[in-house]
Gaussian input, Z-matrix of N, CA and C with variables (Angstrom, degrees):
# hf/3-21g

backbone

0 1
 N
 C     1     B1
 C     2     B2     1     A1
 N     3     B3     2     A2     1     D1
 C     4     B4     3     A3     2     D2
 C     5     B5     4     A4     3     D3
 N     6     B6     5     A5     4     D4
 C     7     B7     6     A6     5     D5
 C     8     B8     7     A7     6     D6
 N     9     B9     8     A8     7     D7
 C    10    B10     9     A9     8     D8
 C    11    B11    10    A10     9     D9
 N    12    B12    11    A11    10    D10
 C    13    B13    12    A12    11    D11
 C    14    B14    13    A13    12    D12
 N    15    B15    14    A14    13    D13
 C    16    B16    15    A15    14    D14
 C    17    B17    16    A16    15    D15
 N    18    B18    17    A17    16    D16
 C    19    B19    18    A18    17    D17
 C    20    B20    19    A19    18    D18
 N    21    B21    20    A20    19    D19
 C    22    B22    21    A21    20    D20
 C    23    B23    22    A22    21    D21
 N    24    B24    23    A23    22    D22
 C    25    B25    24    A24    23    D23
 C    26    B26    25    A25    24    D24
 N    27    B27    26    A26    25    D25
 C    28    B28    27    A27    26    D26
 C    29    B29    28    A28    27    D27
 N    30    B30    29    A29    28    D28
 C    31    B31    30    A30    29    D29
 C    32    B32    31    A31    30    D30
 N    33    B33    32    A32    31    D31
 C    34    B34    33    A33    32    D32
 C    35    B35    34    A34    33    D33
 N    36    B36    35    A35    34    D34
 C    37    B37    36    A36    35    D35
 C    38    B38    37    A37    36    D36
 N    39    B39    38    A38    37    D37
 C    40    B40    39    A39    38    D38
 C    41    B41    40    A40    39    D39
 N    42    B42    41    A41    40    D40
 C    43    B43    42    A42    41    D41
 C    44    B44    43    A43    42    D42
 N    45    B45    44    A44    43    D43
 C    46    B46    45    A45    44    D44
 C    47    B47    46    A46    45    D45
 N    48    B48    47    A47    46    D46
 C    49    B49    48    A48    47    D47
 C    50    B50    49    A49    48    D48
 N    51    B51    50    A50    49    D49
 C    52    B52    51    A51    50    D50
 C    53    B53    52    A52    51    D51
 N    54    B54    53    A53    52    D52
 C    55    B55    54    A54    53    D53
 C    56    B56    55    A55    54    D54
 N    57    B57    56    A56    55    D55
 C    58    B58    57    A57    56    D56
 C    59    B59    58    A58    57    D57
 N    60    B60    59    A59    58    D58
 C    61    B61    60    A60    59    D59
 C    62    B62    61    A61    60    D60
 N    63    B63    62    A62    61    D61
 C    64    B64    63    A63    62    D62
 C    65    B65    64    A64    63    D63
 N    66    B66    65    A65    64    D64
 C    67    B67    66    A66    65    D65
 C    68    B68    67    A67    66    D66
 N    69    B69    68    A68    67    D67
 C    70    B70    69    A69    68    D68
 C    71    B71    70    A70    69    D69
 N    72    B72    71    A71    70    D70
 C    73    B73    72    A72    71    D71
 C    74    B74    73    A73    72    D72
 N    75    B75    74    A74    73    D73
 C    76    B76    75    A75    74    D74
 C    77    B77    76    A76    75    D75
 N    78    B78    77    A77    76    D76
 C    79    B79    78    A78    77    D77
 C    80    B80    79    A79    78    D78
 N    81    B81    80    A80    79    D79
 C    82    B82    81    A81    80    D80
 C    83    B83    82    A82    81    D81
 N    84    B84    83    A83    82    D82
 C    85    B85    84    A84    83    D83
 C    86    B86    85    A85    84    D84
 N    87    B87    86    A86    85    D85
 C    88    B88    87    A87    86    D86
 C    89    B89    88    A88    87    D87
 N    90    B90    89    A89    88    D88
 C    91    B91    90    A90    89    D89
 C    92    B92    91    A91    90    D90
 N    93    B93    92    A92    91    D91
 C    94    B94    93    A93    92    D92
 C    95    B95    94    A94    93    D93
 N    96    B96    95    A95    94    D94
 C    97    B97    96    A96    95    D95
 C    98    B98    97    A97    96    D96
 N    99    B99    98    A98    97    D97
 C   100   B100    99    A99    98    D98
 C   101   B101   100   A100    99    D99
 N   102   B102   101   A101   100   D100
 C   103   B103   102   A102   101   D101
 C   104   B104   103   A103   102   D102
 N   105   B105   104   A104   103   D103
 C   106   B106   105   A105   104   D104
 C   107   B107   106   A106   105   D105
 N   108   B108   107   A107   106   D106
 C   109   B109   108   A108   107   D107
 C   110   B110   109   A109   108   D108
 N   111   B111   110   A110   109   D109
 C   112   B112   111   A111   110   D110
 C   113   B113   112   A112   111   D111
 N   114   B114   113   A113   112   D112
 C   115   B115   114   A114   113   D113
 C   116   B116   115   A115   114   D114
 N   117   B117   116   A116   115   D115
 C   118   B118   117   A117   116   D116
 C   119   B119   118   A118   117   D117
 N   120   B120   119   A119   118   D118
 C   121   B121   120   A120   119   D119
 C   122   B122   121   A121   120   D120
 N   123   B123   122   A122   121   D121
 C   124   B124   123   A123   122   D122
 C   125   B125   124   A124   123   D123
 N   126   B126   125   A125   124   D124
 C   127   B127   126   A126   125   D125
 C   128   B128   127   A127   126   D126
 N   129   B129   128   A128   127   D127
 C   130   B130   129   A129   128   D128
 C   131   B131   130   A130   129   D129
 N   132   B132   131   A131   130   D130
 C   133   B133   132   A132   131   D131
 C   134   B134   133   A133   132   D132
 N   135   B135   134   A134   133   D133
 C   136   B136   135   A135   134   D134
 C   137   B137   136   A136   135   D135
 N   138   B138   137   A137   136   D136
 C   139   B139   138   A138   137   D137
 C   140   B140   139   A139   138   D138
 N   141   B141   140   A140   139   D139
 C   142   B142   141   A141   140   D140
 C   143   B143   142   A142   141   D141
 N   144   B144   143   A143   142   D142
 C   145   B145   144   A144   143   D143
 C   146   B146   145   A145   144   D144
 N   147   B147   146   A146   145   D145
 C   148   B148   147   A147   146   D146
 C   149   B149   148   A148   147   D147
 N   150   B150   149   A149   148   D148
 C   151   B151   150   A150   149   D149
 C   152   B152   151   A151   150   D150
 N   153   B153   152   A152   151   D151
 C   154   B154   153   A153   152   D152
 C   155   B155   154   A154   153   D153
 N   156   B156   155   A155   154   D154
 C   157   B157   156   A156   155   D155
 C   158   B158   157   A157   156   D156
 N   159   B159   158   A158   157   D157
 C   160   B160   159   A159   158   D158
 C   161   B161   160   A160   159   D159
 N   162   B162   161   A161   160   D160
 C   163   B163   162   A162   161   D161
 C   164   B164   163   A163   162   D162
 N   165   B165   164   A164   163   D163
 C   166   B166   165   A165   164   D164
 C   167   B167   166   A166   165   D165
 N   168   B168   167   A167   166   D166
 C   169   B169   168   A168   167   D167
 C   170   B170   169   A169   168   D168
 N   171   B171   170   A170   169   D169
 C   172   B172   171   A171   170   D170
 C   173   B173   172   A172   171   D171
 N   174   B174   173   A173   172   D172
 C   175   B175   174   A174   173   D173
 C   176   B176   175   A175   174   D174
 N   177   B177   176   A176   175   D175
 C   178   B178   177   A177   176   D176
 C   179   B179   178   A178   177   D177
 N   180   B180   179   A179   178   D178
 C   181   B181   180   A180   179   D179
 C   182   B182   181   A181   180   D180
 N   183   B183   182   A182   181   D181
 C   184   B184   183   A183   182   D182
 C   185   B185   184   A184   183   D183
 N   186   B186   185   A185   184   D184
 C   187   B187   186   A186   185   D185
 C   188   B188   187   A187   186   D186
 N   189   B189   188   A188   187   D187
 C   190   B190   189   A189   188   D188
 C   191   B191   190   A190   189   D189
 N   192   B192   191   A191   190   D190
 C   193   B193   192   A192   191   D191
 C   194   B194   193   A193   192   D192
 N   195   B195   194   A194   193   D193
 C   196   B196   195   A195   194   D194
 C   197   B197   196   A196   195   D195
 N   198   B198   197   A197   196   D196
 C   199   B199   198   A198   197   D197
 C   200   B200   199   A199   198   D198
 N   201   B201   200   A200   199   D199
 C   202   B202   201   A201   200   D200
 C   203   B203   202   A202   201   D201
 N   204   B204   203   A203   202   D202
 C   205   B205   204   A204   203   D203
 C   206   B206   205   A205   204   D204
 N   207   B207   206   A206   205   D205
 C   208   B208   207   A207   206   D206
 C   209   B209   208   A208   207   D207
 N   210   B210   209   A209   208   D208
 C   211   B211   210   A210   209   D209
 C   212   B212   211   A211   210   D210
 N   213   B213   212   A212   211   D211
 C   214   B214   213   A213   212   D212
 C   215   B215   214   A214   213   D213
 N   216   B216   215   A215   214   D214
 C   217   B217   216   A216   215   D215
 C   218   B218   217   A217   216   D216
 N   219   B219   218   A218   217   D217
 C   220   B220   219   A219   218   D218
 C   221   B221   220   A220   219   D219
 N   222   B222   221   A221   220   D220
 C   223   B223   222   A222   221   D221
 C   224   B224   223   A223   222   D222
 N   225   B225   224   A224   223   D223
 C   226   B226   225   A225   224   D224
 C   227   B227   226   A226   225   D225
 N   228   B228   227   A227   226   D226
 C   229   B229   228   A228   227   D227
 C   230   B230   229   A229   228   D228
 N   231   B231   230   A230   229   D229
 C   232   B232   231   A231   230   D230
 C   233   B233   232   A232   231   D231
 N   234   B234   233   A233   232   D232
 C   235   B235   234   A234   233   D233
 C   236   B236   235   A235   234   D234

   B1=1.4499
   B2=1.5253
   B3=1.4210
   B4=1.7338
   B5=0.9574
   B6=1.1681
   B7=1.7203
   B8=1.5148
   B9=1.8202
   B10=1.1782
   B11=1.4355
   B12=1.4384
   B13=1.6851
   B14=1.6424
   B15=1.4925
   B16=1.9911
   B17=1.1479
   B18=1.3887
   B19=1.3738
   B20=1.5285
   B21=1.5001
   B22=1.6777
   B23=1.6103
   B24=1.2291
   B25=1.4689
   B26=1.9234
   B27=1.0506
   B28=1.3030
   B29=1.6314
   B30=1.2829
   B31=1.9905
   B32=1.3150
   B33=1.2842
   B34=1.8137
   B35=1.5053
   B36=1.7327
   B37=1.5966
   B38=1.5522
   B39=1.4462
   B40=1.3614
   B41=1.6134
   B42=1.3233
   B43=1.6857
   B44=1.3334
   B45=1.3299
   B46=1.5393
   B47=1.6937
   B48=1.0227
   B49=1.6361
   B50=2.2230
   B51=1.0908
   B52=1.1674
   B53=1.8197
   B54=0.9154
   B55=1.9590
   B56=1.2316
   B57=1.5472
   B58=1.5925
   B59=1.5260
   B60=1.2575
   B61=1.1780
   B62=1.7884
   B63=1.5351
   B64=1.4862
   B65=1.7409
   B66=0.9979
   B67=1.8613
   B68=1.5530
   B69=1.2906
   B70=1.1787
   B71=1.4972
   B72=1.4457
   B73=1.5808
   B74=1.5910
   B75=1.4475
   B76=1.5887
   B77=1.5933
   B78=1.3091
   B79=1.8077
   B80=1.0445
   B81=1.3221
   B82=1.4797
   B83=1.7954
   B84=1.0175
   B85=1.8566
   B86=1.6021
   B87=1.0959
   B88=1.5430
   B89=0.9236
   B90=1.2253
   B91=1.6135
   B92=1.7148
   B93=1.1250
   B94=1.8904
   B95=1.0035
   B96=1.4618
   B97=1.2456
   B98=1.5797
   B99=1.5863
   B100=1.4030
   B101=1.2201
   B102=1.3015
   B103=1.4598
   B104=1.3888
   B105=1.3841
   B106=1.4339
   B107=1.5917
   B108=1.1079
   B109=1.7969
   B110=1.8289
   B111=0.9913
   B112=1.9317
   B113=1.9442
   B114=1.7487
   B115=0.8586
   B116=2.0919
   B117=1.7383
   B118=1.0453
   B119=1.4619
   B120=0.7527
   B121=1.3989
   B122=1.3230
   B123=1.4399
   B124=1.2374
   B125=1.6019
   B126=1.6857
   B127=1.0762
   B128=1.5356
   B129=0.7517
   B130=1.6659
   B131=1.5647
   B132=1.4078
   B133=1.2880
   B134=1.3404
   B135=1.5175
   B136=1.5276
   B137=1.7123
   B138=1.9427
   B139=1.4976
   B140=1.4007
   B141=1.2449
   B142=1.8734
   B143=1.4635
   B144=1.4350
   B145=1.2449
   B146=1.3309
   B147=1.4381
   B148=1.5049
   B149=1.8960
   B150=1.3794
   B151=1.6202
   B152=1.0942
   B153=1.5150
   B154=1.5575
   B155=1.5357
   B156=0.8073
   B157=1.5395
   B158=1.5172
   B159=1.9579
   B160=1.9758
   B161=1.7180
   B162=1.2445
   B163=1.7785
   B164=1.5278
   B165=1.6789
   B166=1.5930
   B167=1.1304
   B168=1.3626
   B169=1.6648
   B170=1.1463
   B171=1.6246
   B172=1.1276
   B173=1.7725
   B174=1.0856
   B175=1.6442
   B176=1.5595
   B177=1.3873
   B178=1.6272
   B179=1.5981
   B180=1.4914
   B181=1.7523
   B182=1.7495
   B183=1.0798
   B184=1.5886
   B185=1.5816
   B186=1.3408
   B187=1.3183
   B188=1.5957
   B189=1.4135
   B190=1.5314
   B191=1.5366
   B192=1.3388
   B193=1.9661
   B194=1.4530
   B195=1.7385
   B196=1.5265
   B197=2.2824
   B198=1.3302
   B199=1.6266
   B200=1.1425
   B201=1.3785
   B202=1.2622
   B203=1.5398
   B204=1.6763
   B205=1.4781
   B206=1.0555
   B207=1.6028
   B208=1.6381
   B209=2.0426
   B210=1.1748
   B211=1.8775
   B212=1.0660
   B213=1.8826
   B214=1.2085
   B215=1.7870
   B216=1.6404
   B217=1.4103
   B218=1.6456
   B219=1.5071
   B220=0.9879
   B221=1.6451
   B222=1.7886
   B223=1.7459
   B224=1.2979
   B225=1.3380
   B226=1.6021
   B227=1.3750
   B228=0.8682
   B229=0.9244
   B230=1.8303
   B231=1.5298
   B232=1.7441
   B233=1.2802
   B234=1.5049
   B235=1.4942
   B236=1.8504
   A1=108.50
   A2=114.61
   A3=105.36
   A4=118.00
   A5=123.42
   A6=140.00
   A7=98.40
   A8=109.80
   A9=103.38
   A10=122.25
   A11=125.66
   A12=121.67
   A13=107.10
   A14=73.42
   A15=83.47
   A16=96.55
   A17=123.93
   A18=149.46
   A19=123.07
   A20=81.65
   A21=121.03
   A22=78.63
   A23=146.45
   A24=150.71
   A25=84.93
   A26=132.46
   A27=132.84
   A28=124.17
   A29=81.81
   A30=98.32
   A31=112.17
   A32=104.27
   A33=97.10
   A34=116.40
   A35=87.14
   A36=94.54
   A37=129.17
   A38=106.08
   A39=122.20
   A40=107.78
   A41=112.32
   A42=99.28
   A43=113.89
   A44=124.81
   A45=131.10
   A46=105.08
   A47=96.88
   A48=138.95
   A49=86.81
   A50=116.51
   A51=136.66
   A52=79.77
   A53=147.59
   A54=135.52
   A55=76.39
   A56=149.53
   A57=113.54
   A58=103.28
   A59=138.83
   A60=119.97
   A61=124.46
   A62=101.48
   A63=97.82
   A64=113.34
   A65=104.42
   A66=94.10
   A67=109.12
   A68=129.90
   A69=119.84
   A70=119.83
   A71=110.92
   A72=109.58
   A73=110.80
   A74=124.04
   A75=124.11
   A76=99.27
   A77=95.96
   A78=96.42
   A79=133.72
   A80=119.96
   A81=127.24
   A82=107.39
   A83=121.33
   A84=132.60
   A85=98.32
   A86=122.41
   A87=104.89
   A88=157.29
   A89=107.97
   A90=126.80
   A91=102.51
   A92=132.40
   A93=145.13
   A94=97.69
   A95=149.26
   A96=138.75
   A97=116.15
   A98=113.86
   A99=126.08
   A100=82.78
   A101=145.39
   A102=150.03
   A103=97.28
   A104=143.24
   A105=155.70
   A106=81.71
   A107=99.20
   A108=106.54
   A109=105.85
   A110=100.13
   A111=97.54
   A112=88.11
   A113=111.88
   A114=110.34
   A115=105.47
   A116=111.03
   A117=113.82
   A118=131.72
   A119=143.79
   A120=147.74
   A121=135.98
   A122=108.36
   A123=132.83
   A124=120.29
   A125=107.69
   A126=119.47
   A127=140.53
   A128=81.54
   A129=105.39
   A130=102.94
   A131=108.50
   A132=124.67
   A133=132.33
   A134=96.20
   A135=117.62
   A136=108.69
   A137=98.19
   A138=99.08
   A139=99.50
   A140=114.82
   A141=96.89
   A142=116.52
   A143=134.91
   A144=153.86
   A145=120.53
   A146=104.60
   A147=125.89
   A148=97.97
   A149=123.30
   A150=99.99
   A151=156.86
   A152=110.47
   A153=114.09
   A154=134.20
   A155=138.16
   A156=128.91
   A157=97.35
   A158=86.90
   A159=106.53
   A160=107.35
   A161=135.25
   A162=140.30
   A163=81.29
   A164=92.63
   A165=115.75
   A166=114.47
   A167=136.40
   A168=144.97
   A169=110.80
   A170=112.04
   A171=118.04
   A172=116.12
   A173=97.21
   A174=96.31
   A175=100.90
   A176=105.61
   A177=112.54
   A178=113.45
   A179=104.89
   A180=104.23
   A181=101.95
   A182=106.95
   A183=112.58
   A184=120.00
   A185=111.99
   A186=135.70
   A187=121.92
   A188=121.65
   A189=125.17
   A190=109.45
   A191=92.68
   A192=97.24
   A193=102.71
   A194=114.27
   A195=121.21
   A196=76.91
   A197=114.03
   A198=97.38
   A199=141.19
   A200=113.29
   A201=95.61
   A202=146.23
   A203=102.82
   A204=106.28
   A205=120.04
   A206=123.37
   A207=113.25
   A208=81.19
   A209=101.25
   A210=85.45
   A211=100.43
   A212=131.63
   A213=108.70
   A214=108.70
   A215=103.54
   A216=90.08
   A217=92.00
   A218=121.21
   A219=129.14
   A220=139.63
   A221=84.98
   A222=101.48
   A223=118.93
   A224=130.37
   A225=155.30
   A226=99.55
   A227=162.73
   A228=165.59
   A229=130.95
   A230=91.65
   A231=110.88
   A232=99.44
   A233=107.60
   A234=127.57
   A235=101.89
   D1=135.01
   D2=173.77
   D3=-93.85
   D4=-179.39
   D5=-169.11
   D6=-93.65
   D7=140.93
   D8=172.04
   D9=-72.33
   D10=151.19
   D11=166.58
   D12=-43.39
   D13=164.83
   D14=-167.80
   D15=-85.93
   D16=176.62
   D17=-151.40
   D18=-78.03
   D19=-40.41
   D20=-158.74
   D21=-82.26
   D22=-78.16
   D23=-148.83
   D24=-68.09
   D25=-57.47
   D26=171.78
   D27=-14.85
   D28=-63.89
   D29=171.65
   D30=-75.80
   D31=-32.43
   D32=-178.06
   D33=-51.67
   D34=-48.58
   D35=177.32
   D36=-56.04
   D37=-46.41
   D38=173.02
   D39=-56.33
   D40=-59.85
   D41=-172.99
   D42=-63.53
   D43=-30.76
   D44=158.58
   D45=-19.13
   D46=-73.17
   D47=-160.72
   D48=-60.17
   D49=-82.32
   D50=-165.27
   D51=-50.76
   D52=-37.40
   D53=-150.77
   D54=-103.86
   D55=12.66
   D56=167.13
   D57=106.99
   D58=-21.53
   D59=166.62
   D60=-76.08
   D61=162.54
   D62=-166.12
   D63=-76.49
   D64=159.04
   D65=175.88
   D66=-66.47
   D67=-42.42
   D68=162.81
   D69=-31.20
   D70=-71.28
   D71=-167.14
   D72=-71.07
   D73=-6.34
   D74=-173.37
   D75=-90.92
   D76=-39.16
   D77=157.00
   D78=-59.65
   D79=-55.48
   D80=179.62
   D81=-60.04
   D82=-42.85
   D83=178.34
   D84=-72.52
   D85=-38.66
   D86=154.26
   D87=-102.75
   D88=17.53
   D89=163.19
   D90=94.90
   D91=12.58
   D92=-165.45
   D93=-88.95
   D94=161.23
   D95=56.94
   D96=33.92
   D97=135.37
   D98=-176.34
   D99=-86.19
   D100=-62.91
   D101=-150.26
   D102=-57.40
   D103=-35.48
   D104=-149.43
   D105=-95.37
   D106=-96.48
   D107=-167.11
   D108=-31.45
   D109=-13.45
   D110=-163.79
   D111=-84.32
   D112=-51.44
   D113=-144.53
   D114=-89.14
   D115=-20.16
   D116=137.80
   D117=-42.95
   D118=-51.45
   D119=171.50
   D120=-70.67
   D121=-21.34
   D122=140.08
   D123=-39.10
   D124=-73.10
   D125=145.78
   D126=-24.20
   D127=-35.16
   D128=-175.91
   D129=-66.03
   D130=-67.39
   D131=-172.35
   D132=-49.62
   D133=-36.96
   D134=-154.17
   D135=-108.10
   D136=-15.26
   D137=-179.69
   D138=-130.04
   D139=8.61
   D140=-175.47
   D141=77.58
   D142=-23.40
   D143=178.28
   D144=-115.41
   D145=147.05
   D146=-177.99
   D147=-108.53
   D148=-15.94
   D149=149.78
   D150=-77.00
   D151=150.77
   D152=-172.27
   D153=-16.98
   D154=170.57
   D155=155.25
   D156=-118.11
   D157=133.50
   D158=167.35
   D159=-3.75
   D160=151.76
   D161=167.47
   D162=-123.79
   D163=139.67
   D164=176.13
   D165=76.66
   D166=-150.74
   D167=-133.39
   D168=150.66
   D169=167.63
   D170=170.18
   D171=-93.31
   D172=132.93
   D173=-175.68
   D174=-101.65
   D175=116.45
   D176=166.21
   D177=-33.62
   D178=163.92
   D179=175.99
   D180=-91.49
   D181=129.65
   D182=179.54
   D183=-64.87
   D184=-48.53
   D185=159.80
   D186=-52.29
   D187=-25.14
   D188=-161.17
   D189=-41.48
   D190=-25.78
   D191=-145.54
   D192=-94.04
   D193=-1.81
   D194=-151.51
   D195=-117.98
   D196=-24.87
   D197=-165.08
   D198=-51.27
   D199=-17.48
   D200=154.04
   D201=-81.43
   D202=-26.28
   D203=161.15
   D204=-46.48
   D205=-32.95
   D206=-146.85
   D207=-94.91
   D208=-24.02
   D209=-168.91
   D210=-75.99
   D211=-19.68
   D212=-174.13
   D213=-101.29
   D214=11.78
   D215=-166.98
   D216=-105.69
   D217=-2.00
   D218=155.78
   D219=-56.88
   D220=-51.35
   D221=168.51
   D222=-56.76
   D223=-37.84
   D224=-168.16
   D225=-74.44
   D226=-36.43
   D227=-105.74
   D228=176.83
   D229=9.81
   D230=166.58
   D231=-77.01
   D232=171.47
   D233=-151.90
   D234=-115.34

């Protein structure tokens, strides 16, 4: 998985974007993805911020639903 772009290139894009230029050309002058600059700015709008959002989640426990068997099929069966 990669690291998000830095912050600093983040705003560039956005104030680009915010002074009247098109997302195309704030992209293209910075080397982005249209989809990036579109979806920064988006961002932008809706949170006040040009940072990332959290990477990953919480992943449920796969096992939860099996715990007590396994603790008791564990206990049974010590040495």
């Amino acid at each position: 998985m990669t690291a998000p772009l830095s912050n600093d290139l983040r705003a560039r894009v956005v104030g680009a974007i915010e002074a009247g230029e098109s997302c195309r050309s704030a992209a293209s002058r910075f080397g982005v993805a249209v989809s990036l600059a579109v979806k920064w700015h988006q961002r932008y709008r809706t949170t006040g911020s040009v940072a990332p959002a959290k990477m990953g989640g919480h992943r449920k426990r796969v096992l939860e639903l099996h715990r007590v068997f396994i603790v008791n099929a564990s206990t049974r069966h010590r040495i």
